[in-house]
C-alpha distance (Angstrom), angle and dihedral (degrees) to the residues before:
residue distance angle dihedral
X1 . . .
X2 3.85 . .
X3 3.86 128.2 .
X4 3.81 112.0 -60.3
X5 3.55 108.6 -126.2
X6 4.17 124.1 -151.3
X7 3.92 99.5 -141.6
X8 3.63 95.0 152.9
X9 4.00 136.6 55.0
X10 3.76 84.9 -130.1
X11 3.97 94.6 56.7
X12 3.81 83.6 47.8
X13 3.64 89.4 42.9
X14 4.02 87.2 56.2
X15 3.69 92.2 54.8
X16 4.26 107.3 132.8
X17 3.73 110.0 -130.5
X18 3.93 118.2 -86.7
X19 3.86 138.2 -144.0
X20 3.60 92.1 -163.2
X21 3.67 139.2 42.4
X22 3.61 112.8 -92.8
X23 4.21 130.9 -169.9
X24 3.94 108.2 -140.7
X25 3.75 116.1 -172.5
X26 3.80 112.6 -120.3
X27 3.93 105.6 -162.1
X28 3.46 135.2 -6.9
X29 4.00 112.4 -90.1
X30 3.15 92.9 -9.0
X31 4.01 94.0 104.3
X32 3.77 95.5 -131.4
X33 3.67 134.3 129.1
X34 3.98 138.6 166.8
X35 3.84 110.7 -128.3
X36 4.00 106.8 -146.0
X37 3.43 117.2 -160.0
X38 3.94 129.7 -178.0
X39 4.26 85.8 -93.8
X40 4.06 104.5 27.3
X41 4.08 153.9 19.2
X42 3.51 109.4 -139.8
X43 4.11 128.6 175.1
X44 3.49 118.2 -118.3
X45 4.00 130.9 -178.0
X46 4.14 125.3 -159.4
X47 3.17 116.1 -151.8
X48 4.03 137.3 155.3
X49 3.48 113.9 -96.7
X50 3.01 120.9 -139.0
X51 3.88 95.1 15.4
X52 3.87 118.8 -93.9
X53 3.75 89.2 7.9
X54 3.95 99.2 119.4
X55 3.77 93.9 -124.8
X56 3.76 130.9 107.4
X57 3.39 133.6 -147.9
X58 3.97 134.3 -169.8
X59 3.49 112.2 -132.5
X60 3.64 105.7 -166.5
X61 3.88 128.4 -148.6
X62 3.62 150.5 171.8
X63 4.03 119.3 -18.0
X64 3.58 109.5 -115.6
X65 3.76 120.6 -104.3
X66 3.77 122.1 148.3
X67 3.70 107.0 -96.6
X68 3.98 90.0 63.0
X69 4.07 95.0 48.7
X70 3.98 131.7 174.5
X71 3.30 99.6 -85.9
X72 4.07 100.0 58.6
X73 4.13 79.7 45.6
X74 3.58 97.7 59.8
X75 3.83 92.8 36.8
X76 4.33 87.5 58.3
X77 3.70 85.5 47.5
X78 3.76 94.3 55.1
X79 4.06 87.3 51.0
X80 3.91 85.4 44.4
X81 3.88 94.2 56.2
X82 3.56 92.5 45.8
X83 4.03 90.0 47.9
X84 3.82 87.6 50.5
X85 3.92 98.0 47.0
X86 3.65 84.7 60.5
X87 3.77 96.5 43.7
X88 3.96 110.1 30.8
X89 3.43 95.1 160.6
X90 3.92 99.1 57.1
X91 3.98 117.6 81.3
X92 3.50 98.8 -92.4
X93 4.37 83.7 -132.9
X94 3.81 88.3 77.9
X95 3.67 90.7 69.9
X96 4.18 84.2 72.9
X97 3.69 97.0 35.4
X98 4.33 113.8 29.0
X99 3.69 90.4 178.8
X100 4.06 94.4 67.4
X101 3.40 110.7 103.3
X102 3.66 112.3 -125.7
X103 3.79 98.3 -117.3
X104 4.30 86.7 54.6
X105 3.83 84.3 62.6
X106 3.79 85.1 77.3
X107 4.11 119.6 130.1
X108 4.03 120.0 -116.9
X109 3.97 78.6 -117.5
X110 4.07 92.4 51.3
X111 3.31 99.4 50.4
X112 4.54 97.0 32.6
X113 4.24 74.9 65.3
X114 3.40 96.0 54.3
X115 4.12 103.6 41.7
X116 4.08 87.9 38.3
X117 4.10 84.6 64.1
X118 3.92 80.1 53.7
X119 3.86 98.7 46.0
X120 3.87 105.5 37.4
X121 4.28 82.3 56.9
X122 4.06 85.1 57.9
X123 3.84 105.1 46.9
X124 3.61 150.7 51.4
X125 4.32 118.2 -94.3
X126 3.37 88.9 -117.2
X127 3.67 95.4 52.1
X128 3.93 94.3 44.1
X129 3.95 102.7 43.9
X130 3.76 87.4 49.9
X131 3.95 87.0 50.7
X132 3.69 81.9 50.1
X133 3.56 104.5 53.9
X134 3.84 81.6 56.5
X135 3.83 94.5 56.0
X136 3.77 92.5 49.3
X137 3.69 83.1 62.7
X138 4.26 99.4 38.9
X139 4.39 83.3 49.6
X140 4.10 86.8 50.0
X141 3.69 90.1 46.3
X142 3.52 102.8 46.0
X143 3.71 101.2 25.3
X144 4.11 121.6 -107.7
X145 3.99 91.2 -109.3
X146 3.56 100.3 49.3
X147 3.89 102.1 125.6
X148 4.17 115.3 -111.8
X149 3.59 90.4 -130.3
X150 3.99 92.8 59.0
X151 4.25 77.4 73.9
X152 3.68 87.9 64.7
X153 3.80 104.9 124.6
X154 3.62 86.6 -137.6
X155 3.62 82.7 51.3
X156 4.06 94.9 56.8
X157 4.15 92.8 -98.9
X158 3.75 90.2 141.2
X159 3.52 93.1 56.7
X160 4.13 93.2 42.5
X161 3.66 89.1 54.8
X162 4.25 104.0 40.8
X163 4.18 74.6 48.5
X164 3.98 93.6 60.7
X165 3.65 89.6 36.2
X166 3.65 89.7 56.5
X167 3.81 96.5 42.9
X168 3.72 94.3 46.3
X169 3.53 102.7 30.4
X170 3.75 125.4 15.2
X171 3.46 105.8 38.0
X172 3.64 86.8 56.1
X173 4.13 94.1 55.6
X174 4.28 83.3 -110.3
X175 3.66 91.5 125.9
X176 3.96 98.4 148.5
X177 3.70 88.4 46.1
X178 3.99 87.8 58.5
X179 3.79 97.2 58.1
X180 3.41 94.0 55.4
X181 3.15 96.7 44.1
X182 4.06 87.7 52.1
X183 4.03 89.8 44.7
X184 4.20 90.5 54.8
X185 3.64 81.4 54.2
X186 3.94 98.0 45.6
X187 4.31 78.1 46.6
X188 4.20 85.5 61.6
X189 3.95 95.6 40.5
X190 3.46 98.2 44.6
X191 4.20 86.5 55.9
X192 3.71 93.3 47.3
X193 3.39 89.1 45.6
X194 4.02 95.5 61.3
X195 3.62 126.6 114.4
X196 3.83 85.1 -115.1
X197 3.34 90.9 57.2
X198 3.76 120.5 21.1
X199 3.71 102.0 -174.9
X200 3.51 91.8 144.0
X201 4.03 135.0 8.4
X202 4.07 97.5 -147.3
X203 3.95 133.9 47.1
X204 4.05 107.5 -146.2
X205 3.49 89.0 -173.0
X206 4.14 98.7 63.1
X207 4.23 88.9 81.1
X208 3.33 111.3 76.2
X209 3.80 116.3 -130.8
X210 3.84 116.0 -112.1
X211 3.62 97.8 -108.4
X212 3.85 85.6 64.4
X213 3.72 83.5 56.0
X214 3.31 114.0 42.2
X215 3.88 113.2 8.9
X216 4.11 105.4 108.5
X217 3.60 90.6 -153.1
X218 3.62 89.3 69.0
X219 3.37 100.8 46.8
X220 3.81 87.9 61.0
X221 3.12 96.0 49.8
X222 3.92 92.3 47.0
X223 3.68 85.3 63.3
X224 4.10 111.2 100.0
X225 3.86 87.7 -145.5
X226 3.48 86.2 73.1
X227 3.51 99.8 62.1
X228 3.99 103.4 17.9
X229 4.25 82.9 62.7
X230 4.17 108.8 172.8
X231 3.59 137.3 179.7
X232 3.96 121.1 -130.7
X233 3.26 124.6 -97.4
X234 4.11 90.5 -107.6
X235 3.42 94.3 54.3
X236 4.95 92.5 57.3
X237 3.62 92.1 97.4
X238 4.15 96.5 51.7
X239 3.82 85.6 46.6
X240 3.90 95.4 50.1
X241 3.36 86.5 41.3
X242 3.92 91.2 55.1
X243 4.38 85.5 43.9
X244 4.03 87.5 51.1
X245 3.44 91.0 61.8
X246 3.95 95.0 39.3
X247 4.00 89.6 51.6
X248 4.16 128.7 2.3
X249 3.96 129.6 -168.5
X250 3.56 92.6 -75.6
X251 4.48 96.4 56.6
X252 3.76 104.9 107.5
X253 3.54 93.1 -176.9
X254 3.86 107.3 133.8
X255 3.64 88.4 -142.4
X256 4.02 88.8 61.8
X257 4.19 92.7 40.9
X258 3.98 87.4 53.6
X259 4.00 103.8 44.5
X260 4.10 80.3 51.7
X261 3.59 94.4 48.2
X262 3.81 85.3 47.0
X263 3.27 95.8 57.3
X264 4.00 100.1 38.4
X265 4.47 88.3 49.2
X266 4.18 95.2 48.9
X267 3.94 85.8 -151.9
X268 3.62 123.2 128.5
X269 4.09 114.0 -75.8
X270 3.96 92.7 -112.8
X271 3.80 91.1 49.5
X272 3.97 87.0 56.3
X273 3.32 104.1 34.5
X274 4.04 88.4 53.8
X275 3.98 93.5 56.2
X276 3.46 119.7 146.2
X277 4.05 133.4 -171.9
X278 2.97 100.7 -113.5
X279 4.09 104.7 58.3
X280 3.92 88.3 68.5
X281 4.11 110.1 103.4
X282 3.75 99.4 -155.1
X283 4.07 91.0 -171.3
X284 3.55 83.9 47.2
X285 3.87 105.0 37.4
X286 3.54 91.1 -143.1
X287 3.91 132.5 124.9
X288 3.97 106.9 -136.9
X289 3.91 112.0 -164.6
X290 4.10 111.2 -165.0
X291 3.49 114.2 -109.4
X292 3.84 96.0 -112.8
X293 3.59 93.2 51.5
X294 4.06 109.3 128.1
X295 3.78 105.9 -98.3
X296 3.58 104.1 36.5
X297 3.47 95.4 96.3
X298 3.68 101.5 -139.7
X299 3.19 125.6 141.2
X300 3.62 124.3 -103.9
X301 3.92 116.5 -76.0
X302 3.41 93.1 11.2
X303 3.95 104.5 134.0
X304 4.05 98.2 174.3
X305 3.57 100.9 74.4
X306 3.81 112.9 77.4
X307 3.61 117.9 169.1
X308 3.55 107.8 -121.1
X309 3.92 132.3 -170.8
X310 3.80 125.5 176.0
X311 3.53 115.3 -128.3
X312 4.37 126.8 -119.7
X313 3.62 138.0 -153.3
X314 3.40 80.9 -105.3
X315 3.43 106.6 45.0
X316 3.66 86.6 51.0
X317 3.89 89.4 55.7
X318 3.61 94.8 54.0
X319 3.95 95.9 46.0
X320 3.49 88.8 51.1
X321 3.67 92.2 59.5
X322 3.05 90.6 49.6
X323 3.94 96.4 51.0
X324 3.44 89.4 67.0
X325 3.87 88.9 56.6
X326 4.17 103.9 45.0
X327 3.90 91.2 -1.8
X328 4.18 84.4 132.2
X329 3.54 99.9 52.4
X330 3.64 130.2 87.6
X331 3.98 87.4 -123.3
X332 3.81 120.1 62.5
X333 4.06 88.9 -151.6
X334 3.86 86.6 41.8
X335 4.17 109.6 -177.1
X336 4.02 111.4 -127.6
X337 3.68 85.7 -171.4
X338 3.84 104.0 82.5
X339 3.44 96.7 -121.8
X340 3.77 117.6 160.7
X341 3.67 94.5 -109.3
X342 4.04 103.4 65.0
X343 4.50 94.3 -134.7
X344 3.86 123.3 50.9
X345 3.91 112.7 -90.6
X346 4.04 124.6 -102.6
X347 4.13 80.6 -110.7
X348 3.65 81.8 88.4
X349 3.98 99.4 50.4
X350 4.17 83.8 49.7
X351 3.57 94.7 48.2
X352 3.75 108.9 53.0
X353 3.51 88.9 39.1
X354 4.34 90.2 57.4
X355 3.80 78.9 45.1
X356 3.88 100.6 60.6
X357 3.78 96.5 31.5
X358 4.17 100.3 47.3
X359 3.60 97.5 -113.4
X360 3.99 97.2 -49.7
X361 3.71 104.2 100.5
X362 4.11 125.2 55.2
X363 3.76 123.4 177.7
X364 3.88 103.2 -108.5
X365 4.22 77.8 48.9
X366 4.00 92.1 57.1
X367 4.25 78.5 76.0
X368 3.85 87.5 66.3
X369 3.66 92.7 58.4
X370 3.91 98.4 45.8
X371 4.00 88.9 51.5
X372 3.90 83.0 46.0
X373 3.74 97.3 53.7
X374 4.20 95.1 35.9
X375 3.69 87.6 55.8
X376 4.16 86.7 52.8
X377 3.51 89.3 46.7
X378 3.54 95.3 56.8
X379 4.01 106.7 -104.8
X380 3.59 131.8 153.2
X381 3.55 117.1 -103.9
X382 4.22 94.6 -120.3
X383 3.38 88.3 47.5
X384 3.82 91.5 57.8
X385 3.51 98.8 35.1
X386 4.29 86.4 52.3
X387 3.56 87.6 56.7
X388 4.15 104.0 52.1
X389 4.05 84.8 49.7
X390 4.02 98.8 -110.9
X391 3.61 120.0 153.7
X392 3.91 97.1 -148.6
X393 3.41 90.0 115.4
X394 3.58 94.9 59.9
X395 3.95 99.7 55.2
X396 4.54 122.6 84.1
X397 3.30 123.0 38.8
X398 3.99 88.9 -54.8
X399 3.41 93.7 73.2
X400 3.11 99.3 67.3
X401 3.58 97.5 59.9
X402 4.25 93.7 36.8
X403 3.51 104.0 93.7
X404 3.97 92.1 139.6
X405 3.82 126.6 123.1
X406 3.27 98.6 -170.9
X407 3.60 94.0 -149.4
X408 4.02 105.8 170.2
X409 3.68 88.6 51.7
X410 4.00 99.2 49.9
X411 3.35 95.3 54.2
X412 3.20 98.4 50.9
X413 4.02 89.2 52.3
X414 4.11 79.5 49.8
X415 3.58 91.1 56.9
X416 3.50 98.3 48.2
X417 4.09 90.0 44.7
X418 3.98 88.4 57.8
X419 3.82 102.1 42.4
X420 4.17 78.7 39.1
X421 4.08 87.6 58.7
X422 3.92 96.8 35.7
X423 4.19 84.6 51.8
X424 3.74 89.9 54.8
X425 4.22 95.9 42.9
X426 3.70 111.7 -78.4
X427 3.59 96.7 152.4
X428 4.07 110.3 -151.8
């Protein structure tokens, strides 16, 4: 059977209900189509632009309804065609609309190129190739040629994106996921919509949708005690217990030598997982992680803030195991795998840790127990916060006269944490 086209309103009419977006061809030749979508019909014309140039764009139109029927859209793309022949180098959408400026005729794709040149200069790698792992999915959503100006609010864009976040997101329970996909979005709008570049006069992503709002589920889920999850400090030894019998002294596994490093070096999981060589100061005994390094939290450029962790007996004991393992790479938790990233990622450190604790203890939560058990054991809140990496000591007016690192008196909180853990069962 050939393509089934929709040349009438009552064929379109007839059209069954759909979970998905769907692309219907209109009319033979005539390079139209209707794009269904769980909530709407809408016309849409392809078309080469600009002419002869090999590449396509969508140039979306009016939703269908019955008082603006097929026939009256094919007869406005005949008169569009003939407009475009004569002016191939004009986006063929200003045939609808005259008063768009050309440069507002941009695509979603056109103009996520040029503010991504602007964004990956202002953050972190991590931070930007997880924003772009979202974009791949907003461009396969929305299509890469869908013009900017079609997010006009005027236009319906607040509607086109609370429909993707709904799709995607929300009607999947994924309502955390949603906002930030809406917020990368707001990130692109609020660029195009700068004097310097004027692309488009409204952001439809800066409302939130309702489900943000109102839906319960999300504000659970919004809460970082739901995914930072932590034992108490009573309960260490019945864990390590619980990890002794999951891995001993003679477990190899790098999975097993980074969740214990993780939880002998209170850092953040990314921090630890990222080691290299190199950053360990044998004269000094002290692990110093660059200040870019992903998990430090400082903010880009800033070159003063290296993450530093004094070393232990028995920190030393477990790297040198581990030496013998990855001691010739550049990373001391090295990947074999060929992943793209050249160590293994914190996933790992979260993971076995879920594993030997029943779902109640995650990596980044292991934090909560060290500043737990170095408040029992009688240590200074600076001290403690120093040693998990925060910064809170560096905002007010204080921080601006707190340069200290208090070095003497962190390690010797380190060295009581590690003898603390190896009391209670760590097995090294």
């Amino acid at each position: 059977m050939g393509k089934k086209y929709l040349e009438t309103d009552r064929a379109i009419a007839s059209l069954l209900p759909t979970k998905s977006k769907i692309k219907h061809p209109i009319s033979k030749g005539t390079s139209t189509f209707l794009i269904q979508t769980p909530t709407s019909k809408r016309f849409v014309w392809v078309t080469q632009y600009p002419k002869k140039s090999g590449r396509y764009v969508e140039v979306r139109l009016k939703e269908w309804k019955w008082n603006n029927n097929v026939n009256e859209f094919l007869a406005s793309i005949k008169k569009a065609k003939e407009w475009h022949e004569k002016n191939p180098n004009k986006h063929p959408r200003i045939f609808f609309n005259p008063k768009v400026k050309e440069d507002q005729n941009l695509s979603l794709k056109d103009a996520y190129k040029k503010y991504w040149t602007y964004y990956k200069k202002q953050t972190k790698p991590k931070t930007w190739l997880d924003r772009k792992n979202k974009w791949i999915q907003i461009l396969e959503y929305f299509g890469e040629n869908i013009p900017l100006s079609d997010f006009e609010v005027a236009n319906g864009g607040e509607k086109l994106v609370g429909e993707m976040q709904d799709k995607l997101f929300f009607e999947r329970g994924k309502y955390s996921q949603g906002k930030r996909t809406r917020q990368v979005l707001k990130g692109l709008f609020d660029y195009a919509k700068h004097p310097h570049q004027k692309w488009i006069t409204t952001n439809p992503a800066s409302i939130p949708h309702l489900e943000e709002k109102n839906n319960e589920k999300f504000k659970k889920r919004g809460q970082r005690s739901e995914t930072n999850k932590h034992i108490q400090w009573s309960e260490v030894s019945d864990l390590l217990k619980t990890f002794g019998t999951y891995s001993d002294a003679t477990d190899y596994r790098l999975k097993t030598l980074v969740t214990k490093a993780a939880m002998l070096m209170p850092f953040r999981v990314s921090a630890i997982a990222a080691l290299e060589w190199s950053w360990y100061d044998q004269e000094k005994d002290l692990w110093i992680i660059p200040a870019d390094t992903d998990g430090l939290k400082n903010e880009k450029g800033d070159i003063e803030s290296d993450g530093l962790i004094p070393s232990t007996p028995e920190i030393n004991f477990l790297m040198n195991k581990i030496k013998k393992i990855t001691g010739n790479q550049e990373h001391v938790f090295w990947s074999p795998e060929g992943r793209k990233q050249p160590y293994i990622t914190s996933g790992n450190i979260n993971s076995t840790l879920m594993t030997v604790s029943a779902g109640r203890q995650t990596g980044h939560g292991w934090r909560k127990v060290f500043v737990e058990g170095s408040q029992v054991g009688g240590f200074a809140p600076h001290i403690i916060e120093r040693c998990i990496g925060h910064k809170g000591h560096q905002g007010g007016a204080w921080g601006h006269y707190d340069k200290g690192k208090f070095l003497p008196e962190r390690k010797e909180l380190m060295k009581w944490w590690s003898e603390e853990l190896v009391k209670k069962g760590l097995v090294i």
